[in-house]
Backbone as CSV, one residue per row, in Angstrom:
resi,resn,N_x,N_y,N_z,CA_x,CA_y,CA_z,C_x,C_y,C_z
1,UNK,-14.525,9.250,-6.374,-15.165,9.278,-5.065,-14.401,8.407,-4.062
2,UNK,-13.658,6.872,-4.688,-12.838,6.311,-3.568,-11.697,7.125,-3.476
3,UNK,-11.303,7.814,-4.122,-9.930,8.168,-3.798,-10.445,9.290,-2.889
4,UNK,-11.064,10.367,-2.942,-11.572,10.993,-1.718,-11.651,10.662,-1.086
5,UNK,-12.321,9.534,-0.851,-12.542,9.356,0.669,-10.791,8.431,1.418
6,UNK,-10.267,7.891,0.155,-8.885,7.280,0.523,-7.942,8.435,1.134
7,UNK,-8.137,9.498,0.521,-7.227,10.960,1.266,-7.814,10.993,2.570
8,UNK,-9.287,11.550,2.640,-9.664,11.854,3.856,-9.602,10.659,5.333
9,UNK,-9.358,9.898,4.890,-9.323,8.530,6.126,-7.583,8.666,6.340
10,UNK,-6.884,8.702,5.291,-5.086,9.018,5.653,-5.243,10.313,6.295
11,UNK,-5.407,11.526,5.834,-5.321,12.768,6.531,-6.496,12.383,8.377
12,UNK,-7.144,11.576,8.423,-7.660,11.782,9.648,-7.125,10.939,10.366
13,UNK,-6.509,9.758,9.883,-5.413,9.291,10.636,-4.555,9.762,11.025
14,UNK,-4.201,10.415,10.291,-2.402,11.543,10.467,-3.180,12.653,11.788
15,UNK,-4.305,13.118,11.780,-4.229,14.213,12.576,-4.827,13.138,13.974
16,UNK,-5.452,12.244,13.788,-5.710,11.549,15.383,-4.488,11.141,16.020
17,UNK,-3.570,10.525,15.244,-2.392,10.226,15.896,-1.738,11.269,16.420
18,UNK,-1.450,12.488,15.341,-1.152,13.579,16.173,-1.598,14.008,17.297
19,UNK,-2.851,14.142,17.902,-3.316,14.749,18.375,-3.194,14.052,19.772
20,UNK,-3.542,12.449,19.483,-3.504,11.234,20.527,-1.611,11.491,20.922
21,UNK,-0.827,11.741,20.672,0.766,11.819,20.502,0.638,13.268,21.535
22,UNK,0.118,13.995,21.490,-0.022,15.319,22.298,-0.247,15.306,23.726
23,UNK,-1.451,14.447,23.790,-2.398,14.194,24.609,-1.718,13.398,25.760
24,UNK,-1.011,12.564,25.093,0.184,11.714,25.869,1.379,11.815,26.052
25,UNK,1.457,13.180,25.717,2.741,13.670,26.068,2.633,15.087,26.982
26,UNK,1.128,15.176,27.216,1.324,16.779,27.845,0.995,16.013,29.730
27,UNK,1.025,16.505,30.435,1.239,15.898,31.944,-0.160,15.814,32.498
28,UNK,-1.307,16.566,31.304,-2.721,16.353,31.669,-2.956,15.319,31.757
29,UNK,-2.616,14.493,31.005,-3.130,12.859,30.234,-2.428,12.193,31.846
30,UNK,-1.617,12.257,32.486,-1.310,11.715,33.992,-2.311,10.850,34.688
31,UNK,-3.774,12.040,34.282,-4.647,10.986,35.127,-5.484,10.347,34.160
32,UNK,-4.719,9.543,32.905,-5.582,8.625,32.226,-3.931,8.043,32.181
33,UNK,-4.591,6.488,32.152,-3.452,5.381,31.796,-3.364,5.404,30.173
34,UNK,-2.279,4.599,29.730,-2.094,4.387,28.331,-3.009,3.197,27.778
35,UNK,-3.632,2.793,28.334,-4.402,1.759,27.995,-5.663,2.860,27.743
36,UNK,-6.250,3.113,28.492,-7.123,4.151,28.600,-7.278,5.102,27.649
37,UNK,-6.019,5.610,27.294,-6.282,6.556,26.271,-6.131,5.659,24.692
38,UNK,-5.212,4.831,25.052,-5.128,4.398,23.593,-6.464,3.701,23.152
39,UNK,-7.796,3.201,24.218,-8.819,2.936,23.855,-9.665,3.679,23.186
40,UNK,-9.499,4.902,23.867,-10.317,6.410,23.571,-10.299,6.299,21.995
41,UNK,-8.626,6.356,21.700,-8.161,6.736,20.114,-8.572,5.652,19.577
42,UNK,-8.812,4.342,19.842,-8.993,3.313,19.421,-10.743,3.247,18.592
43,UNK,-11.450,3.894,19.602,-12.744,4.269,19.767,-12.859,5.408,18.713
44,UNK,-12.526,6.509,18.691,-12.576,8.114,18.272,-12.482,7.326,16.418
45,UNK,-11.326,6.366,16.412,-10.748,5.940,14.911,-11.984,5.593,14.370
46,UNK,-12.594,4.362,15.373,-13.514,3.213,14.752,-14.653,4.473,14.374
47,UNK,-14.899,5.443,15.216,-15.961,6.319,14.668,-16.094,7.175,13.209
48,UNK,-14.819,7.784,13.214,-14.774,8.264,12.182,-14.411,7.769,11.131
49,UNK,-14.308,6.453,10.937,-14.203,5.608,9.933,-15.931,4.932,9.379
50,UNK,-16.410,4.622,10.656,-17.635,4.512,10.201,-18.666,6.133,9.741
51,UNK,-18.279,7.119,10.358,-18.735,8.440,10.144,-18.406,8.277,8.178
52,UNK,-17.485,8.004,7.925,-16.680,8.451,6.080,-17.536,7.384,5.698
53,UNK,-17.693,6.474,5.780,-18.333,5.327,5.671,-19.461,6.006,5.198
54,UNK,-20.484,6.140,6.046,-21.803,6.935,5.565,-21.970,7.889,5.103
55,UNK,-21.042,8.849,5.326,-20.951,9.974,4.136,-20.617,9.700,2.900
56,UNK,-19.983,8.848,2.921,-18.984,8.350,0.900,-19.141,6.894,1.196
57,UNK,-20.745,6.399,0.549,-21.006,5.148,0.794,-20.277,4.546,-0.663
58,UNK,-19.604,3.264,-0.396,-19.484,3.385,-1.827,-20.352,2.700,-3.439
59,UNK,-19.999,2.914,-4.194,-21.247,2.862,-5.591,-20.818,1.802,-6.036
């Protein structure tokens, strides 16, 4: 059960960064600063870490 949830927290890291890496590279993100967004991702992380958290409490 830890190692599940040890995959799923690496694989959701790998795809937020991706995604945060997109976001700041496409000319939309213009009207958000890098501070700004990197809070967002900063925020989005802390969630879904506590989200795995309560789904795969551990025993």
């Amino acid at each position: 059960m830890k190692n599940i949830k040890n995959i799923l927290q690496m694989s959701l890291l790998i795809v937020l960064t991706q995604i945060t890496l997109v976001l700041l590279t496409t000319p939309l993100s213009k009207s958000l600063t890098f501070q700004q967004s990197s809070f967002v991702f900063l925020f989005i992380l802390f969630f879904v870490d506590y989200f795995i958290f309560v789904i795969f409490p551990e025993n």
